[in-house]
C-alpha positions as CSV (number, residue, x, y, z in Angstrom):
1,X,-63.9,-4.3,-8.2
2,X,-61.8,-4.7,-11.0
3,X,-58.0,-5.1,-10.8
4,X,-54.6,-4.6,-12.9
5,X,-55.3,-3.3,-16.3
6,X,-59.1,-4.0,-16.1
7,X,-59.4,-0.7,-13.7
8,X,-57.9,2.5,-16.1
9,X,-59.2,4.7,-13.1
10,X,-57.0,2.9,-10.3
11,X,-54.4,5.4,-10.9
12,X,-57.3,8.4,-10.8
13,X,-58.4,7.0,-7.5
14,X,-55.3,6.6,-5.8
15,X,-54.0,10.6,-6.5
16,X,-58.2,11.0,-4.9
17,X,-57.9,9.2,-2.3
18,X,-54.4,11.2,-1.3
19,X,-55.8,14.5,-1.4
20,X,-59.0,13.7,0.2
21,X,-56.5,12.3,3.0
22,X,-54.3,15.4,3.3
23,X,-57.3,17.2,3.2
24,X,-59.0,15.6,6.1
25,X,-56.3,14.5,8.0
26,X,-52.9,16.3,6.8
27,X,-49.5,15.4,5.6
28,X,-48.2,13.3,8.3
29,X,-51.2,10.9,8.3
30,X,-50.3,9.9,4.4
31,X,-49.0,6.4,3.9
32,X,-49.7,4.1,0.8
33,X,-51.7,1.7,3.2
34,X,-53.9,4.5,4.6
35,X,-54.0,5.8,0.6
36,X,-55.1,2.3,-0.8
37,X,-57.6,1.7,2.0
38,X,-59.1,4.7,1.1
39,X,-58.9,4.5,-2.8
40,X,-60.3,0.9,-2.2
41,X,-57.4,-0.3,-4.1
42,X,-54.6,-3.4,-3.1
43,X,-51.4,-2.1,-1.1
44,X,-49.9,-3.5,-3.9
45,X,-51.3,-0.7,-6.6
46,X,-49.3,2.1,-5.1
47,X,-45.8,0.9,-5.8
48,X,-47.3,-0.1,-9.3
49,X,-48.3,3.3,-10.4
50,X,-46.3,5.4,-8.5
51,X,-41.9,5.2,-7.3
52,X,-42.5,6.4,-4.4
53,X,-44.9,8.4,-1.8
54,X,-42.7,11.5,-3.0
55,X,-43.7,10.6,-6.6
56,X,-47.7,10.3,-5.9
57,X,-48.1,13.4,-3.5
58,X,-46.3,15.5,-5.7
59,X,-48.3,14.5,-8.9
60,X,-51.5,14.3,-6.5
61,X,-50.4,18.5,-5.6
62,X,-50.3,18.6,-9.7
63,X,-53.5,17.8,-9.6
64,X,-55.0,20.1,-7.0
65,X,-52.4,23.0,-8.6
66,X,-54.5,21.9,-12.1
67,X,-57.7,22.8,-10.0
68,X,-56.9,26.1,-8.9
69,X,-55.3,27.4,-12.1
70,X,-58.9,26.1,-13.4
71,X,-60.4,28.0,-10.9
72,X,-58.3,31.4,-11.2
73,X,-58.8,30.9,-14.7
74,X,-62.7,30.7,-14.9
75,X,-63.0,34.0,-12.7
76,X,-60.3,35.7,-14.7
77,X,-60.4,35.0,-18.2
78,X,-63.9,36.9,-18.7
79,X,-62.9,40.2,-17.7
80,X,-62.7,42.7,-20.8
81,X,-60.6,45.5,-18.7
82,X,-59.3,46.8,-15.8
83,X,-62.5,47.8,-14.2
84,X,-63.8,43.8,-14.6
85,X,-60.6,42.6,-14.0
86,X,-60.6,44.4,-10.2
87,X,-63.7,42.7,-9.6
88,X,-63.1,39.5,-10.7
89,X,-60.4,39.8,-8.5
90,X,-62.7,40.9,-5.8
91,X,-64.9,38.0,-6.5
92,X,-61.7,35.3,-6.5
93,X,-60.6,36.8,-3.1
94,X,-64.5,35.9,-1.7
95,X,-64.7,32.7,-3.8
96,X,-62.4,31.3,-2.8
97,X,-62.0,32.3,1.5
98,X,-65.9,30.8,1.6
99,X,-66.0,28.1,-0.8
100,X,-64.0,25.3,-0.2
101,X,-62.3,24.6,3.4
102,X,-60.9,21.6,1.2
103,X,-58.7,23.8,-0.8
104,X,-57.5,25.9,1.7
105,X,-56.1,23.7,3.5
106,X,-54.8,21.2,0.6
107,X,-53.3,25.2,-0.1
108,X,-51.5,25.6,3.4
109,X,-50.2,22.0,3.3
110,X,-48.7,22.7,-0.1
111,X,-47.0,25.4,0.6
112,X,-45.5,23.9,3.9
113,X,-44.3,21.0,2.1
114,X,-42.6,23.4,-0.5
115,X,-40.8,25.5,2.2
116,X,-39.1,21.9,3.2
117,X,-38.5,20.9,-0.5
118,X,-37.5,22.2,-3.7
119,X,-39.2,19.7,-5.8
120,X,-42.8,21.1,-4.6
121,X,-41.4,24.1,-4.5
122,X,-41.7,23.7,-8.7
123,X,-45.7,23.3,-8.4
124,X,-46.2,26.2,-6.1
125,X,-43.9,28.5,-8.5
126,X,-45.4,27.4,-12.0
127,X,-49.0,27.6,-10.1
128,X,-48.1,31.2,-9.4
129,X,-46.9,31.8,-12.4
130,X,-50.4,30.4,-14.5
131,X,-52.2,32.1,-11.9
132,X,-50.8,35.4,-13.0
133,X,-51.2,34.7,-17.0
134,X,-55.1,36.4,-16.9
135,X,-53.9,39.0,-14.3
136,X,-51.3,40.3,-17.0
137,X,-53.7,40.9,-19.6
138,X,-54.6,43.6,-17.6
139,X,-52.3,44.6,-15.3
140,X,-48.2,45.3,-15.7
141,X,-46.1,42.2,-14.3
142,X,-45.5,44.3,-11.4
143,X,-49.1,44.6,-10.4
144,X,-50.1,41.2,-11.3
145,X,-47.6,39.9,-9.1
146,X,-48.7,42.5,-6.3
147,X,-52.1,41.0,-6.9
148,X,-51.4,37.5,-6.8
149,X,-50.2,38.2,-3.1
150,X,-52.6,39.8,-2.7
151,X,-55.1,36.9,-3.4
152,X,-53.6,34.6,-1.5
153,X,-53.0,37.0,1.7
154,X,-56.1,38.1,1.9
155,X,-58.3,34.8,1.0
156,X,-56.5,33.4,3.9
157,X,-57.4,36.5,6.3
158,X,-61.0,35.9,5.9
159,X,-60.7,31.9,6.0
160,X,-59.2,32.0,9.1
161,X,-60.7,35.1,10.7
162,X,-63.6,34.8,13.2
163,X,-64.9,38.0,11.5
164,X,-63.7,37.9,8.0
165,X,-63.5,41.5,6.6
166,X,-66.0,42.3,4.1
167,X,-65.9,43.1,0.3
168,X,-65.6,46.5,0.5
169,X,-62.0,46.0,2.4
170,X,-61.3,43.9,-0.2
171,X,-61.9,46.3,-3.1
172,X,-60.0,48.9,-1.6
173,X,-56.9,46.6,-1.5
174,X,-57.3,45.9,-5.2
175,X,-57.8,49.4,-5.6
176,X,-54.8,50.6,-4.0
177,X,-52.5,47.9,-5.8
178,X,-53.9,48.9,-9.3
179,X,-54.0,52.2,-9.1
C-alpha cells in the first residue's frame, strides 16, 4: 500500500474506517489504533491528518451529516407542490426507517454525542437546518420545522418497532401537520 503523500485517499479512508466503526460497534469502541487497523493505515497517520480523535469523529459526522442532507435532498428537491411534497415526505419517512440500519444508528450515536457536547451539537443543528431548505419551498417555516420532527420521530418509530406502522399512518401524520 502506498504511504505519506503517495496515498491522497489515506485521509478518505481513515474518516471510512471511523464511521464504519461507530456504526458496527459504537462510540465507545473508537480509538485511533482500532480506526487505523481498520482503514489499513499506520497508527502513525491519525495524528498526521487529524489533532485529535475529537477533530476526526467530528469531521467523520460531517461526512455522514453531508450524506443525509444528500439524501433528504434527492427525495425533496423534485417535488413541484404541496401535494408531491407530502409524499416525498411520506416516501423519506419509509426510506429511510427500512433502508439503511447503518444510518440509523450513525443517527442515534450523533445525536447522543451532541446532547454531551456543543461542538457536535453544530452538525446536528446546521443538518437540521439543510434538511429543512426543500421543506420550505413548500411549506411555512413553522411547518417545515413540524415536519422535520416529524421525519425523524417517526423514521425511528418504524426502525425500532417490531411492527412498524404502515404508510397510511404515516400520511395522516403529514397530513395533519400540513394542513
Amino acid at each position: 500500500m502506498a504511504t505519506g503523500h503517495t496515498d491522497p485517499q489515506r485521509r478518505d479512508r481513515i474518516i471510512d474506517a471511523t464511521l464504519d466503526l461507530i456504526a458496527e460497534e459504537g462510540l465507545a469502541r473508537v480509538s485511533h489504533r482500532r480506526i487505523a487497523t481498520r482503514a489499513g493505515v499506520p497508527l502513525g497517520s491519525m495524528t498526521y491528518h487529524f489533532g485529535g480523535i475529537d477533530e476526526l469523529v467530528r469531521e467523520a459526522f460531517r461526512r455522514f451529516t453531508d450524506h443525509m442532507v444528500a439524501v433528504f435532498d434527492a427525495h425533496l428537491a423534485a417535488p413541484a407542490d404541496r401535494d408531491e411534497a407530502r409524499e416525498a415526505v411520506a416516501d423519506l419517512v419509509h426510506l429511510l426507517s427500512e433502508d439503511s440500519q447503518r444510518d440509523l444508528v450513525l443517527t442515534q450515536e450523533l445525536y447522543t454525542l451532541a446532547a454531551r457536547k456543543p461542538s457536535f451539537r453544530e452538525l446536528t443543528q446546521e443538518w437540521m437546518r439543510r434538511s429543512r431548505v426543500h421543506l420550505g419551498k413548500h411549506f411555512d417555516p413553522h411547518t417545515a420545522r413540524q415536519l422535520d420532527a416529524l421525519i425523524e420521530g417517526l423514521t425511528l418509530h418504524r426502525a425500532l418497532a417490531d411492527e412498524p406502522h404502515d404508510r397510511a399512518l404515516t400520511v395522516e401524520a403529514i397530513a395533519r401537520i400540513t394542513a
